[in-house]
C-alpha positions as CSV (number, residue, x, y, z in Angstrom):
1,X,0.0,0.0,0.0
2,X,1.6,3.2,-1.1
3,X,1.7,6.1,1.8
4,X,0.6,9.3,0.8
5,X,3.3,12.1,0.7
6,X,3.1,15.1,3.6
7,X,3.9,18.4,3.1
8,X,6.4,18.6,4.6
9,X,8.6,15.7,2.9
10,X,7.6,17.7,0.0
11,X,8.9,21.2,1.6
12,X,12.3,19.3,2.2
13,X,12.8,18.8,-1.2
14,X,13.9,22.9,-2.3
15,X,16.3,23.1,0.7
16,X,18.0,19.3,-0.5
17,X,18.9,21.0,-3.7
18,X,20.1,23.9,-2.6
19,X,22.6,22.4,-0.6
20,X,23.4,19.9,-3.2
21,X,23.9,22.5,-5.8
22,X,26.2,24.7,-2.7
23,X,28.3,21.5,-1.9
24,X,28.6,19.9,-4.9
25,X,28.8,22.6,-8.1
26,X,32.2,23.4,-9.3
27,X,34.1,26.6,-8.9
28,X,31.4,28.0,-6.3
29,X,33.1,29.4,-2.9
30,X,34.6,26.0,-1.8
31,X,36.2,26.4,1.9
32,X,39.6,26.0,-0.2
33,X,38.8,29.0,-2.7
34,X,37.8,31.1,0.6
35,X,41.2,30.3,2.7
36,X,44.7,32.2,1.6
37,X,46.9,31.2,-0.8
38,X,49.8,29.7,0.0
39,X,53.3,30.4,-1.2
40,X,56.2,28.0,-0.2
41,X,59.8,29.1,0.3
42,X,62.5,26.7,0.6
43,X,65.9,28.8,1.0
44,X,69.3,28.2,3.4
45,X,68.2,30.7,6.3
46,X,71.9,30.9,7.5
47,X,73.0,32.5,4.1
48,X,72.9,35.9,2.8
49,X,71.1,35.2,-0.2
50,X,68.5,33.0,2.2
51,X,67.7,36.1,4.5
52,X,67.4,38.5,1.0
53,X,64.9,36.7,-0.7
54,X,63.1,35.3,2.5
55,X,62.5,38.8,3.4
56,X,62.1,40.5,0.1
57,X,58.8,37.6,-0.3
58,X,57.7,38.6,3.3
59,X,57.7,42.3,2.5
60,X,55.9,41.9,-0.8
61,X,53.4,39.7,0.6
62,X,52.8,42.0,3.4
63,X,52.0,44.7,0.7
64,X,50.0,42.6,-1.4
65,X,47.7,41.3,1.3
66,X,47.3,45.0,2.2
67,X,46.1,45.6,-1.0
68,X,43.7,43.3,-0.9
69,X,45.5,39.7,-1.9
70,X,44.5,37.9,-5.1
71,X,41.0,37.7,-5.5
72,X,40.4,39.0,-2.2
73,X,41.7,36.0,-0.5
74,X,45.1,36.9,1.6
75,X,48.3,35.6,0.5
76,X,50.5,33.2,3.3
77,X,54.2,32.5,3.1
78,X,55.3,29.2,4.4
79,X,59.1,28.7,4.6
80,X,61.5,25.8,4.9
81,X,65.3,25.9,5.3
82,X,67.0,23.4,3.5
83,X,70.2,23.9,4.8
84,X,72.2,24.1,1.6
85,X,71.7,19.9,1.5
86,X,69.5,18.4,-1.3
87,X,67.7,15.5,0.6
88,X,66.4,18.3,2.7
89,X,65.6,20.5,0.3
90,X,63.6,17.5,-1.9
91,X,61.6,16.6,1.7
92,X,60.9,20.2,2.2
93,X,59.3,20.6,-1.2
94,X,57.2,17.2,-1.0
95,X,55.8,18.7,2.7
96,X,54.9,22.4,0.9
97,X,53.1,20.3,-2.0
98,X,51.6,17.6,-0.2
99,X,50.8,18.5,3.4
100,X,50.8,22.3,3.4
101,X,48.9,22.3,-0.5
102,X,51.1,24.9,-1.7
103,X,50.1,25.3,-5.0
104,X,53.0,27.7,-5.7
105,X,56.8,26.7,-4.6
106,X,60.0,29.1,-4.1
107,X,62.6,27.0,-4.6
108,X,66.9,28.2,-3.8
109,X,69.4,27.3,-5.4
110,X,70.9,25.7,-8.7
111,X,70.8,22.0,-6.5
112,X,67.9,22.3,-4.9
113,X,66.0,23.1,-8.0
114,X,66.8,20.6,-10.0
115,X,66.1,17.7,-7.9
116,X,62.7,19.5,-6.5
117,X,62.1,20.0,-10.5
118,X,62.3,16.1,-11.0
119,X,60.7,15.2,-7.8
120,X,57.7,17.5,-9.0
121,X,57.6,16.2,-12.3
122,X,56.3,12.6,-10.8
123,X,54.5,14.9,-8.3
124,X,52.4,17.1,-10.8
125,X,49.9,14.5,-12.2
126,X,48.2,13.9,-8.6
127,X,49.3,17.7,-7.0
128,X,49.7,20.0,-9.5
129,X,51.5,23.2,-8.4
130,X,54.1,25.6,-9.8
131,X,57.9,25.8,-9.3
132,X,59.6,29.1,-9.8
133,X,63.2,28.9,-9.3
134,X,65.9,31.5,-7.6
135,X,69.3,32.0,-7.0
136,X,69.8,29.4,-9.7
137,X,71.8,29.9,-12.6
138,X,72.4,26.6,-14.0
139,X,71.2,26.6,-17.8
140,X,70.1,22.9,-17.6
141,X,67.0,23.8,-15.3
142,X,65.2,26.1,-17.7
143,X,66.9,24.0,-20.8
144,X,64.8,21.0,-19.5
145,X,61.6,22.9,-19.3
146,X,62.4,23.5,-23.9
147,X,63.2,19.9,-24.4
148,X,60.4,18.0,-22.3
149,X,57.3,20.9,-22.1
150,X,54.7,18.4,-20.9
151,X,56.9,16.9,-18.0
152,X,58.3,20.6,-16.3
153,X,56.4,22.9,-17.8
154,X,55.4,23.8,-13.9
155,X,58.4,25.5,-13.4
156,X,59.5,29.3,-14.3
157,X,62.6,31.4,-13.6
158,X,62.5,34.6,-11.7
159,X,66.7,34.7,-12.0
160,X,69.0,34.6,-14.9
161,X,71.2,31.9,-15.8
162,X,74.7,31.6,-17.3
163,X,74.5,31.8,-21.1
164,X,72.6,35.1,-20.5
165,X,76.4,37.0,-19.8
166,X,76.4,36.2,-23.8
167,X,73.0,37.5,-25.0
168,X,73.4,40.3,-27.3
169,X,70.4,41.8,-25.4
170,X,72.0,42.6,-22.3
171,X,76.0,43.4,-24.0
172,X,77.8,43.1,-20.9
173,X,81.1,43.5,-23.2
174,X,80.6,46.8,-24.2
175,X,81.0,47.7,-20.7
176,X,84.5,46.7,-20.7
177,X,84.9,48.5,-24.1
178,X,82.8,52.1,-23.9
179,X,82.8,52.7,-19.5
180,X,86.1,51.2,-18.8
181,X,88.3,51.2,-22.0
182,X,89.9,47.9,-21.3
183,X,92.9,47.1,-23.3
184,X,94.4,44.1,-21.6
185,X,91.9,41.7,-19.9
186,X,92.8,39.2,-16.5
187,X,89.8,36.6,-15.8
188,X,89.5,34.4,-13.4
189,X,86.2,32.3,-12.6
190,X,85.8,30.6,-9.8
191,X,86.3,26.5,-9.8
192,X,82.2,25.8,-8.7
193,X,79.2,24.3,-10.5
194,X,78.3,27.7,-11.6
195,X,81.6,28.2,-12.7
196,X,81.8,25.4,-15.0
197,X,80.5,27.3,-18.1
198,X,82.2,30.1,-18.0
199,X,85.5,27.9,-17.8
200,X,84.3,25.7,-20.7
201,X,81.7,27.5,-22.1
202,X,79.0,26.1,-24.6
203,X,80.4,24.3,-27.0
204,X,77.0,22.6,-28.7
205,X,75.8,26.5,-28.6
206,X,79.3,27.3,-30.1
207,X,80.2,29.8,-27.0
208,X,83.6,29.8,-26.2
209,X,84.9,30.1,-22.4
210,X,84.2,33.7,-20.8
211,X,87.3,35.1,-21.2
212,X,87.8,34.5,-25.4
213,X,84.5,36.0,-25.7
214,X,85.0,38.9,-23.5
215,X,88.4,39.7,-24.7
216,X,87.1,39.5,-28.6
217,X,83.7,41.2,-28.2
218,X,85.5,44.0,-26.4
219,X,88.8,44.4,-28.6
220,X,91.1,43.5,-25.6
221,X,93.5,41.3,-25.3
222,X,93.7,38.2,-22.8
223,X,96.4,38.1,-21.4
224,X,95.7,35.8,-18.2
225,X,93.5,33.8,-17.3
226,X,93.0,31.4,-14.3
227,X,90.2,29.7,-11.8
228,X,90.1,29.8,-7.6
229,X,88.8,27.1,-5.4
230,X,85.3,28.5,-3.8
231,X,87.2,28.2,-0.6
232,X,90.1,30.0,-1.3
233,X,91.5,32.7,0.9
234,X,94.7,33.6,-0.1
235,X,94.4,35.1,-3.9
236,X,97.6,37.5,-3.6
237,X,99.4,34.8,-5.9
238,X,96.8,35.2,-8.2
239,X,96.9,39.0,-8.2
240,X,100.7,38.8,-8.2
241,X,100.4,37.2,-11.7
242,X,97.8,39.2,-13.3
243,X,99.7,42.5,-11.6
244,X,103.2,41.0,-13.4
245,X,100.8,39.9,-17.3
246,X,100.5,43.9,-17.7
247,X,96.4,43.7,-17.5
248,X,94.6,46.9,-16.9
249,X,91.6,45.5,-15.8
250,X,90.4,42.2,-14.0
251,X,87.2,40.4,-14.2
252,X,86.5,37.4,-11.6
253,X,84.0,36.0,-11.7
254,X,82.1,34.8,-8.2
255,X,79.6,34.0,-6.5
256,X,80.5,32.2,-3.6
257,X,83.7,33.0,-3.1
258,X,85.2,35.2,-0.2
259,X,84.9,38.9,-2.3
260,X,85.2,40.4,1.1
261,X,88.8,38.7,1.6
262,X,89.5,39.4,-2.6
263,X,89.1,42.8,-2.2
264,X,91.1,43.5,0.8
265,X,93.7,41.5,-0.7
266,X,93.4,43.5,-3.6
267,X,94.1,47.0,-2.6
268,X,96.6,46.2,-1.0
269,X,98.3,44.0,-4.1
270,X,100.4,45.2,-6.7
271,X,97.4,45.0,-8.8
272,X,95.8,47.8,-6.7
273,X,95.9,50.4,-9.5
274,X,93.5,47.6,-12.2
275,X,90.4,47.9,-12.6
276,X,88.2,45.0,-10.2
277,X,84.9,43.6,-11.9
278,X,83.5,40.9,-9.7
279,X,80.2,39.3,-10.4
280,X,78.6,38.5,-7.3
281,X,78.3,37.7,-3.5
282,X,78.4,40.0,-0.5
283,X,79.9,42.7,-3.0
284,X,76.5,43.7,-4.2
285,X,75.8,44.9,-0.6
286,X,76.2,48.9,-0.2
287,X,77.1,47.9,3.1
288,X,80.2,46.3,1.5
289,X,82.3,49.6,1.4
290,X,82.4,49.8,5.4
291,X,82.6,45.6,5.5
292,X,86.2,46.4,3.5
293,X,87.3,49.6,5.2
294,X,86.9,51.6,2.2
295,X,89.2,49.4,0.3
296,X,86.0,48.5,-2.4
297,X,86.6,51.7,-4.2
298,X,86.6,51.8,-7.5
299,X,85.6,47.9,-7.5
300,X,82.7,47.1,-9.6
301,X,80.0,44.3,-9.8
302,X,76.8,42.9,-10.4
303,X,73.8,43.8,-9.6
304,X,74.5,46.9,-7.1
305,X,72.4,47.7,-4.6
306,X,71.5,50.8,-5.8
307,X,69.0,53.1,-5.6
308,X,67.6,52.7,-9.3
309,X,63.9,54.2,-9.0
310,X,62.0,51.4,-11.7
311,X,58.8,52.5,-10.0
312,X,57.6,54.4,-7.4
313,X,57.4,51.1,-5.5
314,X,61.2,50.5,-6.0
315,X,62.5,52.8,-3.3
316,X,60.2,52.5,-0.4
317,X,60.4,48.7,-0.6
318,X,64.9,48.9,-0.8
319,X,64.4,51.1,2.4
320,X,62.3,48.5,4.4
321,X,64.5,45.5,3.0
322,X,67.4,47.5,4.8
323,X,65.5,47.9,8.0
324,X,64.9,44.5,8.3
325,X,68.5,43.9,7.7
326,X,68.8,42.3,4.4
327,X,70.7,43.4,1.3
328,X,70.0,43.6,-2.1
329,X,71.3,40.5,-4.3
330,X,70.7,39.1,-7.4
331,X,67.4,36.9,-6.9
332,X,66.0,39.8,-4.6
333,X,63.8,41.6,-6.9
334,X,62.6,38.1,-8.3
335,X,61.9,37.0,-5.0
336,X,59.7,40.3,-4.5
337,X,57.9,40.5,-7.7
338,X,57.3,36.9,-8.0
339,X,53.5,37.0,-5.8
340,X,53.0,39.8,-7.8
341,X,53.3,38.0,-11.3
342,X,51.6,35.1,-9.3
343,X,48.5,37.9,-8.9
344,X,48.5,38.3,-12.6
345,X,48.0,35.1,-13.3
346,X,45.6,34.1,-10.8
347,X,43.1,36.8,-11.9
348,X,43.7,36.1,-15.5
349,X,42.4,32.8,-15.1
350,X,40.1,33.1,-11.5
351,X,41.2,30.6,-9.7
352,X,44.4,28.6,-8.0
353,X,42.8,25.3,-9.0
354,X,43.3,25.1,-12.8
355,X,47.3,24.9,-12.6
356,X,47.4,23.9,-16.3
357,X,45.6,27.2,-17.2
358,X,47.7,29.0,-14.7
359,X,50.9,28.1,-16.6
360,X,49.5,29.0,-19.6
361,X,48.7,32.8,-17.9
362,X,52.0,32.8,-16.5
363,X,53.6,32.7,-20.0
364,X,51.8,35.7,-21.4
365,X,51.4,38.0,-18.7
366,X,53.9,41.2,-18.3
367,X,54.6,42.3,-15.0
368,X,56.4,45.2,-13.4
369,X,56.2,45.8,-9.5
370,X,59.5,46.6,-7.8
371,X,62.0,46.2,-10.5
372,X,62.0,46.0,-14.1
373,X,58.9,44.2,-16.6
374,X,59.2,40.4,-16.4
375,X,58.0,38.2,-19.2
376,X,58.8,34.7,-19.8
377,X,60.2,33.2,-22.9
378,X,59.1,29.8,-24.3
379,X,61.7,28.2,-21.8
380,X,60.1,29.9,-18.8
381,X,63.3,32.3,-18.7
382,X,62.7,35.5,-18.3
383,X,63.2,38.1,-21.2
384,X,66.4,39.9,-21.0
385,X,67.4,43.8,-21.8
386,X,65.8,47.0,-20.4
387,X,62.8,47.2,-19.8
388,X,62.8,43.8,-19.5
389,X,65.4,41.8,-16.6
390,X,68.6,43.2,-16.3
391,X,72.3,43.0,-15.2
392,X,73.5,46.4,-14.5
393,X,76.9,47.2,-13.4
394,X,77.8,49.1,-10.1
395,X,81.4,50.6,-8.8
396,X,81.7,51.9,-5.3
397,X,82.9,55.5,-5.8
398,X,83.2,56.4,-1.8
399,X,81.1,56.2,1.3
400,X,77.6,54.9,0.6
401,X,78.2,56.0,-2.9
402,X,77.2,52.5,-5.0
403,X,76.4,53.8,-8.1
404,X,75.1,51.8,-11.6
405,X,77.9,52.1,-14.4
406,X,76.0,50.0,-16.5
407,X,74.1,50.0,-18.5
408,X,73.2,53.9,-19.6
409,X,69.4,53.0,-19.3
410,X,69.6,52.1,-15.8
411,X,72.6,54.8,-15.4
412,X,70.4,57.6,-16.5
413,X,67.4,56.2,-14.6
414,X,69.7,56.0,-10.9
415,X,72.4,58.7,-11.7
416,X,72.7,60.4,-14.5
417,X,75.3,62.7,-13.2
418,X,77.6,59.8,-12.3
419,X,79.7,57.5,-15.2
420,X,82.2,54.8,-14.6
421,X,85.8,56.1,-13.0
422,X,89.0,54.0,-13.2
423,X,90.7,52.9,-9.8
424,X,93.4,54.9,-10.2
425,X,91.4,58.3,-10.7
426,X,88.9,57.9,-8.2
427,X,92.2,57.5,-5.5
428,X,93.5,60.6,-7.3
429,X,90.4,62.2,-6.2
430,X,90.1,61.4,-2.4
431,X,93.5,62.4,-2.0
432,X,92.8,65.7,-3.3
């Protein structure tokens, strides 16, 4: 015998598809869509390069959540330290992904990014997330992304790499040739992995070493060359040599080598009257002049940390880095624009849940914040030459003066009163 139905089964039946239709439809305010959006950070907290872009993301998060995160929802920085050791830095990026559901990774490090690159690539099917890469040069990462699209197409690079020292774009020779004038050229590169191509250079991309193409593209000669164990400390024998080859200007290149110990050893070398062009390390610090005693002037490198106004955001966010007592160095303004190309994305596609359309945004979208406009190339580098990312030159002229030599863009833009002075005049002038 069939029961009649009530009224108020019947009245039941609205309210049952309306929560059915909140719970179970797609895209609609899901408890994930409504919580922040997490960014993981996996950098080597002890290091000066770990505290720089650690706090540069901190700072730019802080601002962006202030203007209102990324579809409204705030934006939240989780951090690992991996300690400069790869089985660390692999179980750190597994935690972000898996447990915390970063669907965005910072990742340190030429090491650490290749092995988190790999381990994401059998990761990406079941968690899909993003990879962007910093402080790592190595030309394989990004190289890998060309060659096997489908399997690391998650991962981007908000740094340069190696063979960028040779892109016509950026013409780091013709700072040798116009600012300085160089007429016999001293390299010396550092014996480390990121040192290995500028030894060797690219010989299936028919680069030479550093030094032949540096000395040809700027009409010097080479007349020494030589490498330096990362952990050297004594480099007047080097200097000795290069003082005694007749050079008139030296470019070392390093990153992780002692530059504070180099330059002391330097000025007070017979080689203390040539011209000094390092390329990285705590010599991109202003603070680098009173590290040495005022025995940095007239040495140059790359990038300075200089005042160069590239928006109106540039300055105020270089003054709070400072307070917070980090520097500026070379993956600092990635580190900072990075949520800000991540916002880009995000509300070019309207949500953190499609990660293969997310890619796809991330490789049209231009982006300019705190530095310079980023855009990616098809390798997920990003595109070189002003406006675009850059590698200016700076030389300490005296006290707190870092100034950008290089190139006259970027010059013009931080101080256009102020050009490129060789060693030996700018000692001529504090003596006067």
């Amino acid at each position: 015998m069939l029961r009649k139905k009530t009224g108020t089964t019947l009245g039941l039946i609205p309210i049952i598809l309306v929560i059915f239709s909140i719970v179970f439809v797609p895209g609609v305010n899901s408890q994930q869509e409504k919580g922040p959006i997490k960014i993981g950070y996996i950098g080597a907290a002890a290091t000066p390069y770990g505290v720089s872009n650690k706090t540069a993301l901190e700072i730019s998060i802080e601002d962006l959540n202030k203007a209102g995160g990324i579809l409204g929802r705030p934006v939240q920085l989780v951090v690992e330290d991996w300690k400069r050791e790869v089985p660390l830095a692999v179980a750190a990026y597994k935690k972000l992904v898996i447990t915390n559901g970063c669907p965005v990774v910072v990742t340190e490090g030429t090491d650490s990014v290749m092995a988190n690159m790999q381990e994401g690539g059998n990761l990406y099917k079941e968690y899909p997330h993003i990879q962007f890469g910093t402080w790592a040069a190595g030309n394989e990462i990004t190289d890998r992304v060309g060659a096997e699209y489908n399997k690391f197409k998650f991962v981007f690079r908000i740094f340069g790499k190696v063979e960028e020292v040779y892109d016509p774009r950026l013409d780091l020779p013709s700072f040798f040739r116009k600012n300085i004038g160089t007429k016999k050229l001293a390299v010396v590169v550092e014996d480390s992995s990121f040192g290995q191509n500028y030894i060797n250079g690219f010989p299936a991309k028919n680069l030479p070493p550093w030094g032949d193409f540096l000395a040809q593209k700027s009409g010097a000669q080479l007349v020494y060359k030589a490498k330096s164990a990362v952990g050297e400390k004594m480099f007047l024998p080097i200097l000795e040599k290069i003082a005694a080859s007749g050079a008139d200007t030296i470019n070392w290149i390093t990153a992780y080598t002692d530059t504070l110990t180099l330059t002391k050893q330097w000025f007070v070398s017979s080689a203390k009257d040539i011209d000094l062009v390092l390329e990285s390390g705590a010599v991109g610090f202003v603070s680098f002049w009173n590290m040495t005693g005022g025995a940095a002037l007239g040495v140059c490198a790359k990038p300075p940390e200089a005042d160069i106004p590239y928006t109106d955001k540039t300055l105020p966010f270089l003054k709070e880095l400072r307070k917070r007592g980090a520097g500026l160095l070379s993956g600092t303004f990635g580190s900072a624009d990075m949520p800000w190309i991540l916002k880009a994305a995000v509300e070019k596609t309207g949500n953190t849940k499609d990660i293969d359309a997310l890619i796809k945004a991330l490789e049209t979208v231009e982006v300019q914040n705190y530095s310079w406009r980023w855009k990616f190339d098809k390798n997920h580098d990003p595109v070189k030459g002003y406006p675009y990312f850059l590698s200016p030159y700076g030389q300490f002229q005296g006290p707190g003066q870092y100034v950008v030599v290089h190139p006259d863009d970027v010059r013009r833009l931080a101080n256009n009163d102020k050009q490129f002075m060789r060693v030996k005049e700018l000692r001529a002038r504090v003596v006067k």
